[in-house]
C-alpha positions as CSV (number, residue, x, y, z in Angstrom):
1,X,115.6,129.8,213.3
2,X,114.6,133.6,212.5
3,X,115.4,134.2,208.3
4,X,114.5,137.7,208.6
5,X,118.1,138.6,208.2
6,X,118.1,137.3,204.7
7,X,115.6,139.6,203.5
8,X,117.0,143.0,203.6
9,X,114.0,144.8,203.2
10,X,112.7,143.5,206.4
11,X,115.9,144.6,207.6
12,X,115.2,148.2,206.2
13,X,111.9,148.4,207.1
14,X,110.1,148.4,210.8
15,X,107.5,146.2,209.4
16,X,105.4,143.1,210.2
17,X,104.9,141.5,206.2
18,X,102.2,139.4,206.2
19,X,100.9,139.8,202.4
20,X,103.1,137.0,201.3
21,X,100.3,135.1,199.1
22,X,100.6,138.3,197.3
23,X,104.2,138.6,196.7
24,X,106.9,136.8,198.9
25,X,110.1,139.3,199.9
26,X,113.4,138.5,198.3
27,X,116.4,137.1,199.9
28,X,119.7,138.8,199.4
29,X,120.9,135.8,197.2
30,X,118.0,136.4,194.7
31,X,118.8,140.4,194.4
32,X,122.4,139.1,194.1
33,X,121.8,137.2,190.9
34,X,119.8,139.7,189.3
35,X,122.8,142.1,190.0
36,X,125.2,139.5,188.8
37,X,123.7,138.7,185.4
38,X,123.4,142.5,185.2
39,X,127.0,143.6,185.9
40,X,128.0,140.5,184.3
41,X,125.9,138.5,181.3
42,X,123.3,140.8,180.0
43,X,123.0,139.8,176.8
44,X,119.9,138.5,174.8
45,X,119.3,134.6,174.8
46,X,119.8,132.2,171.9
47,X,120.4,135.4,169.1
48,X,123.9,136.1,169.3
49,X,126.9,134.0,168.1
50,X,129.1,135.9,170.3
51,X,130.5,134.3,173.6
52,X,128.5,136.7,175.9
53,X,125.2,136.1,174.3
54,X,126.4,132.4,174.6
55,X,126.8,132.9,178.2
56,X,123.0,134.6,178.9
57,X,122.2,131.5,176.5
58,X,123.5,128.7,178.9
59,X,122.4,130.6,182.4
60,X,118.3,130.7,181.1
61,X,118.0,126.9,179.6
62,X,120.3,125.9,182.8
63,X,117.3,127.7,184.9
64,X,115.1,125.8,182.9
65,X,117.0,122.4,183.2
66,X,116.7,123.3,187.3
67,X,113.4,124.0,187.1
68,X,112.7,120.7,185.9
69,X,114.2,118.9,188.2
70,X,112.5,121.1,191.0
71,X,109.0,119.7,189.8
72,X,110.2,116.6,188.8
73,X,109.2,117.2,185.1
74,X,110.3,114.4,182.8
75,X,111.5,116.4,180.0
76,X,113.0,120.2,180.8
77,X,111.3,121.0,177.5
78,X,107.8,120.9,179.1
79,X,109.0,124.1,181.1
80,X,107.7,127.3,179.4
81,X,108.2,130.4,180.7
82,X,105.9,132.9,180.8
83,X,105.0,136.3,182.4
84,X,103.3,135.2,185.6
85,X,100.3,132.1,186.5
86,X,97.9,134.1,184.7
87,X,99.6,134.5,181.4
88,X,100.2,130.5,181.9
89,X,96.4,129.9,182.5
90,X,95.8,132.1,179.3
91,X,98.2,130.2,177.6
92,X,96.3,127.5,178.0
93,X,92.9,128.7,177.5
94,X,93.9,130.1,173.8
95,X,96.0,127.2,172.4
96,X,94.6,124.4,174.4
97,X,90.6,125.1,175.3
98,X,89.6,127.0,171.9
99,X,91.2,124.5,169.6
100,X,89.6,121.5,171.3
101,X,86.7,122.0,172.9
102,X,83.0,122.0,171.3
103,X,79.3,122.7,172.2
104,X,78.4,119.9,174.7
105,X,81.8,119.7,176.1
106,X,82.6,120.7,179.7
107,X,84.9,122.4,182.0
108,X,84.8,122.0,185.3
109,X,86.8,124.6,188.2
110,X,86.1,125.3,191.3
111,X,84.6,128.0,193.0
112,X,87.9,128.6,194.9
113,X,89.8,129.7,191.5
114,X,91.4,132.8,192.1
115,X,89.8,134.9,188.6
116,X,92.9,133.9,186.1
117,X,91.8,130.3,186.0
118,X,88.1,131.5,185.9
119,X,87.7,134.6,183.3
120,X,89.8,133.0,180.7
121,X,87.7,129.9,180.9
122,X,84.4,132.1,180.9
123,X,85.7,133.2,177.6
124,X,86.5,129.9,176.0
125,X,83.0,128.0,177.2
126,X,81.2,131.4,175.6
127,X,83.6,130.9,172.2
128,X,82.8,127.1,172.1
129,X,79.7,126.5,173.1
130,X,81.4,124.4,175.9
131,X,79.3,124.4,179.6
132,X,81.4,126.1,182.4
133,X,80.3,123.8,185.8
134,X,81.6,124.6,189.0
135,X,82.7,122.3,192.3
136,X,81.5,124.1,195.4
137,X,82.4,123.8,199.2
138,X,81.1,122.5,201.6
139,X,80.5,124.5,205.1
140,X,84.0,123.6,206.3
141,X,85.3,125.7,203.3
142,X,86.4,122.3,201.4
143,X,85.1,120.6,198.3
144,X,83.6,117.3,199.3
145,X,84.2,114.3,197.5
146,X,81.4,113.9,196.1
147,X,81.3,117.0,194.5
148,X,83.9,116.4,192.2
149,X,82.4,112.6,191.7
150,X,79.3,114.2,191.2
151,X,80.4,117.4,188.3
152,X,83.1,115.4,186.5
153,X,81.8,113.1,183.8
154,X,82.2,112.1,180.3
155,X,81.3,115.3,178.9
156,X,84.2,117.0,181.2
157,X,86.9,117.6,178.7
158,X,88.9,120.0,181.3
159,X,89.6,120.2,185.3
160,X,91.2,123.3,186.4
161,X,91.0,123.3,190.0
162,X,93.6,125.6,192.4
163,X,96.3,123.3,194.7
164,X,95.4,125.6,197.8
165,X,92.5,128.8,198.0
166,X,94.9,132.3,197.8
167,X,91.3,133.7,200.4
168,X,90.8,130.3,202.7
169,X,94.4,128.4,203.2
170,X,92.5,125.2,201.9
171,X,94.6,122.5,200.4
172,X,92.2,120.7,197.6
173,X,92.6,117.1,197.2
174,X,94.1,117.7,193.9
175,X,96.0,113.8,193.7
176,X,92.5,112.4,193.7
177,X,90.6,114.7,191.9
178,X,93.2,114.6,188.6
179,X,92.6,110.6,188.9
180,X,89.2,110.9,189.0
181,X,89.2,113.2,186.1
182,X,92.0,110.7,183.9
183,X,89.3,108.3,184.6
184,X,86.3,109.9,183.0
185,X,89.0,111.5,179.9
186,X,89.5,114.8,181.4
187,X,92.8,116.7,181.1
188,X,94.1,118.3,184.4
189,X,95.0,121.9,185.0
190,X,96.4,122.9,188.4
191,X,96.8,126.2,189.4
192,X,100.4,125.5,192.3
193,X,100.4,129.6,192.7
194,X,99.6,129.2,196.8
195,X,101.3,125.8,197.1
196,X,104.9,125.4,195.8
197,X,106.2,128.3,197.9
198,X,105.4,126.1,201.0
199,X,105.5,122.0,199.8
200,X,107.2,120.3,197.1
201,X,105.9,120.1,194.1
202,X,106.1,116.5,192.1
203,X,104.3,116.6,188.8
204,X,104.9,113.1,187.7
205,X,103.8,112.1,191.2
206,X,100.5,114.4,190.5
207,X,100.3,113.1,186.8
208,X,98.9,116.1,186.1
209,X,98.6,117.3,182.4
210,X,99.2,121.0,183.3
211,X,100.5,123.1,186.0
212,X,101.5,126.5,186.6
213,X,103.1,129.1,189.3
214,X,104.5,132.6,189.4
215,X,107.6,132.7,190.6
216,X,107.5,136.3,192.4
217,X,105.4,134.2,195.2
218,X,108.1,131.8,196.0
219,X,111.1,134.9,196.3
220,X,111.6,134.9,192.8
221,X,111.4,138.5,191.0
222,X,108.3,140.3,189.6
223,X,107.1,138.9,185.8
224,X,108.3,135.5,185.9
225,X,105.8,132.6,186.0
226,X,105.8,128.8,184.8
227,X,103.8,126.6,182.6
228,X,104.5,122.9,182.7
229,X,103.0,120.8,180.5
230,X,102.8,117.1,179.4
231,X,105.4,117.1,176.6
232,X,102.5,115.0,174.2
233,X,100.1,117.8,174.3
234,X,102.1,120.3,174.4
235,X,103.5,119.5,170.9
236,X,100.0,119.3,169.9
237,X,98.8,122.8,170.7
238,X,99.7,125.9,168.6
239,X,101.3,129.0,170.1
240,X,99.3,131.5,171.7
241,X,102.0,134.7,171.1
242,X,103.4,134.5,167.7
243,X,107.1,137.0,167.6
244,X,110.4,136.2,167.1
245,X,112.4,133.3,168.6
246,X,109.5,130.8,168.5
247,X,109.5,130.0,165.0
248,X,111.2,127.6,162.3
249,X,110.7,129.5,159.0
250,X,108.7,132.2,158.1
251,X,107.5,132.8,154.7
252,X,105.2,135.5,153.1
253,X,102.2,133.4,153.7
254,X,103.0,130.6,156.2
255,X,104.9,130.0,159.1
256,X,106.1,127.2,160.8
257,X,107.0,126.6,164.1
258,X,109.9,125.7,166.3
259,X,110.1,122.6,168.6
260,X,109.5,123.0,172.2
261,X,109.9,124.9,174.6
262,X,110.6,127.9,172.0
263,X,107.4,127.4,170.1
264,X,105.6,129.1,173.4
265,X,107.9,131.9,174.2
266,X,107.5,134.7,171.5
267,X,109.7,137.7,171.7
268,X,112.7,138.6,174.3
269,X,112.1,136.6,177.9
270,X,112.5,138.2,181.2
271,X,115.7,136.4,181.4
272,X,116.7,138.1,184.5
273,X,113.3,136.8,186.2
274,X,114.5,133.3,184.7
275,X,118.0,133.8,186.9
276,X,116.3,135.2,189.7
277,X,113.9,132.2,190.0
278,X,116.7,129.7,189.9
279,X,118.4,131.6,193.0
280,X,114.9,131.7,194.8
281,X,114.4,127.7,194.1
282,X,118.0,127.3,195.4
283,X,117.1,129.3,198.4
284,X,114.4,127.0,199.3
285,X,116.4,123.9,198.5
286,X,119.0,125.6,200.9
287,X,116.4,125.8,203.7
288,X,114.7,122.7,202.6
289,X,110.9,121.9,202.7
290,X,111.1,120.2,205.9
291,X,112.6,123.5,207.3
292,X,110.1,125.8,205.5
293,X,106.9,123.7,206.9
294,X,108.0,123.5,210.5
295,X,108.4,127.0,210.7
296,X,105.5,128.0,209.1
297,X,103.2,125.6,211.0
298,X,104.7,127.0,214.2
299,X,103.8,130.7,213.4
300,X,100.4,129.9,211.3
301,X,99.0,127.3,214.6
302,X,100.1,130.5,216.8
303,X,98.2,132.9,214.9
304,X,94.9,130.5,214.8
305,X,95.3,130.0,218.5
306,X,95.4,133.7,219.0
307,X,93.2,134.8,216.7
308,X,90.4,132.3,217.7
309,X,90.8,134.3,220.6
310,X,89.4,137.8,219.5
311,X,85.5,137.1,219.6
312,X,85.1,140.5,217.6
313,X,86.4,139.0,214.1
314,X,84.9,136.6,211.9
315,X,87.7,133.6,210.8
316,X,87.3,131.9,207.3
317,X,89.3,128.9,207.5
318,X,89.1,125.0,207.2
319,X,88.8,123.5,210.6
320,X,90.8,120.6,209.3
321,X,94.1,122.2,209.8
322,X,95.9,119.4,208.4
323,X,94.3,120.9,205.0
324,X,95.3,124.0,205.6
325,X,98.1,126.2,204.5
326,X,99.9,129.5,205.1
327,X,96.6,131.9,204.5
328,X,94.0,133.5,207.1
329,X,91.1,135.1,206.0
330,X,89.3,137.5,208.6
331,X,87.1,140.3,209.3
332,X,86.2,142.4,212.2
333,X,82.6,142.2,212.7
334,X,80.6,145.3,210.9
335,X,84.1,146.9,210.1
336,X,85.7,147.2,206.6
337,X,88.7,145.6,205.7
338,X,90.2,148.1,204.0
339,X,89.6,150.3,207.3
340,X,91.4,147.6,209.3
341,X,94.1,147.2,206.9
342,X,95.0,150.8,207.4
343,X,94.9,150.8,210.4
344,X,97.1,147.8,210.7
345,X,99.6,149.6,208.5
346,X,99.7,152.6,210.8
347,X,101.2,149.7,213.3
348,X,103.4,148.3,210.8
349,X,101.3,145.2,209.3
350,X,100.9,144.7,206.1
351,X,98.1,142.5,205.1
352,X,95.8,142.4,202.2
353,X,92.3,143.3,202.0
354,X,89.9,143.2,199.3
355,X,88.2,140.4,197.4
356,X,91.6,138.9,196.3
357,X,91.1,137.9,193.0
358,X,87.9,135.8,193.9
359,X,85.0,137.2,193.6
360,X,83.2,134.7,193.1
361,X,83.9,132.6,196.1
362,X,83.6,135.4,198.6
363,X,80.2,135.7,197.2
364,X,79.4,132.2,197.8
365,X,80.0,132.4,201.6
366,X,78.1,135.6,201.6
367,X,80.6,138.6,202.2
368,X,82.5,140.7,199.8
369,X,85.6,141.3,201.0
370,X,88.4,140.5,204.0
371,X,91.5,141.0,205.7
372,X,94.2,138.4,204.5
373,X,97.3,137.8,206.1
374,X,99.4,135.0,204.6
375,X,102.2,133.7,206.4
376,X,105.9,132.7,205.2
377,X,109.3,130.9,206.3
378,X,110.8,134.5,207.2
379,X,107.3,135.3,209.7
380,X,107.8,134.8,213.4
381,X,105.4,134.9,216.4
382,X,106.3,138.5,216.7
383,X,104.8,139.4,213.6
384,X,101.7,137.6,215.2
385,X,101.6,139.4,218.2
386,X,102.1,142.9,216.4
387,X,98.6,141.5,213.9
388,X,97.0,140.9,217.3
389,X,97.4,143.9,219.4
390,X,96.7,146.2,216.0
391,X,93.5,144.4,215.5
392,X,92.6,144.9,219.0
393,X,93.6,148.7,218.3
394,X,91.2,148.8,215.0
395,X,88.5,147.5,217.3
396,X,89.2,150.1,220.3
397,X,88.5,152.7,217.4
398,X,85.2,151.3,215.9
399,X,83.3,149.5,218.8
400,X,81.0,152.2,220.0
401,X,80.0,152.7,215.9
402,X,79.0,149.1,215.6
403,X,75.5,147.3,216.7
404,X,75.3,145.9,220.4
């Protein structure tokens, strides 16, 4: 099954896009919707008593109610929309970590966060006097057991830890590590960015307390992202943008606050990201997990096999495959990445190269930056062999400059 004809960029373009951990492409159904609600129900949600503003009304909370069901939340109220993961993770910081944590207290992440679940926590711990301890890897690029049974204790009031690494394709034992963390009276944040594009996500399964994603990875458009939260907790937590829409009555000196999920979503919504995420999750329920997984595995195995091969570049990946995802870190030994990336464009890749939102752990396996191409349901082993033979051009062009 070849889906590039769904995408009609990549039938626009003669490219190879393999930057899909930074933004996924967009089928023709999702562009379709956004045209749709456009041509056809722009109006501004839950302000007008007029059918058309009833209409925009019923097509966001319906996206919502979807949503829900996509996650398996419990209650569609305990899906807030927000701007992206990172305004989710903020959210979270500001109404959750600052009202309730305390000198003594403890968060714990891992070194794997990509730099929205790691700044904003930075910032609390400095605000509260709360300890920020980190879960390292081990030299298989995966945090051990013991790690996390070693960092989380009593004092650990909250877990943030990242579903699977946006630089290394490592999928984090995140079923075990929110148990372990209910057990010592931790709540549970998990960052689903790099994993619900590629395997279902069931949060009552997970039982975590928090979880967030930006849609614009999995198809969806640009400024759209999702907090889910435990209904309990989040009617215990105050809003973290105050506007219109999100309140109950306002009076010169006081406020109070409507009911969920309106309390967190200050101000007019990107309700055409909101439509355009429904038509992306009904693309991948169209296509099916199953589907998605079997094609990706087929193209991602092919590119380790092939790229194993080149005994110029330096790999970065979990030699457990069966924890790995769609992601593949590499450089070319004593090359830059951003010289490789460019020249990878000239061929008509696209990958990413940089330090990818994670300073932090690049720094902990000693290099500052790579090459990343990330892999999804519309890549083929084309798109493999086109990485390969550029990479083989990059080195052609820098091997007499590098050290014998």
């Amino acid at each position: 099954m070849n889906l590039k004809d769904d995408f009609p960029i990549l039938k626009n373009r003669e490219i190879s896009y393999l930057d899909s951990g930074a933004t996924a492409q967009k089928p023709k159904e999702v562009i379709e919707a956004l045209e749709n609600f456009y041509e056809n129900f722009n109006a501004n949600p839950h302000r007008g008593a007029y059918s058309l503003s009833m209409e925009a009304t019923e097509m966001y909370e319906d996206t919502r109610t979807k949503i829900a069901r996509f996650i398996n939340s419990k209650h569609r109220e305990e899906i807030i929309f927000s701007k992206n993961a990172s305004e989710s993770l903020n959210l979270l910081a500001y109404s959750y970590g600052l009202e309730n944590l305390k000198e003594g207290d403890e968060i714990c992440i891992s070194i794997m966060e990509h730099h929205s679940n790691l700044v904003p926590w930075q910032k609390v711990a400095a605000k509260t006097g709360a300890k920020l301890v980190y879960l390292y890897m081990n030299d298989n690029f995966e945090i051990p057991e013991e790690e996390w049974k070693t960092k989380i204790t009593e004092n650990t009031k909250i877990v943030g830890i990242t579903h699977v690494s946006n630089v290394l394709g490592t999928i984090n034992s995140v079923e075990e590590i929110i148990k372990y963390a209910h057990k010592k009276g931790a709540i549970t944040i998990v960052d689903s960015s790099q994993s619900i594009p590629h395997m279902r996500i069931d949060v009552q399964a997970l039982d975590t307390d928090f979880l967030v994603f930006s849609g614009h990875k999995m198809m969806a458009p640009l400024g759209i992202g999702v907090l889910y939260g435990k209904r309990e907790l989040l009617n215990e937590m105050t809003p973290f943008l105050m506007g219109g829409d999100m309140i109950e009555y306002v009076y010169e000196q006081n406020t109070t606050f409507a009911p969920l999920p309106n309390k967190f979503e200050a101000g007019t919504q990107n309700v055409e990201g909101v439509i355009g995420l429904g038509a992306a999750i009904d693309y991948i329920e169209k296509i099916g997990y199953d589907k998605i997984q079997e094609l990706e595995k087929e193209v991602v195995d092919y590119a380790i096999q092939e790229l194993s091969k080149l005994d110029y570049l330096d790999l970065y990946l979990t030699k457990s495959l069966e924890h790995h995802s769609s992601v593949i870190s590499f450089n070319i030994k004593g090359v830059h990445p951003h010289d490789v990336a460019s020249i990878l464009d000239s061929e008509g890749v696209c990958v990413r190269s940089g330090n990818h939102c994670a300073q932090p752990l690049l720094r902990s396996i000693g290099i500052d930056s790579t090459c990343r191409a990330s892999f999804y349901l519309y890549n083929t082993k084309e798109d493999v062999d086109k990485l390969v033979a550029g990479l083989n051009k990059s080195y052609e062009m820098f091997k007499k400059y590098l050290k014998k």
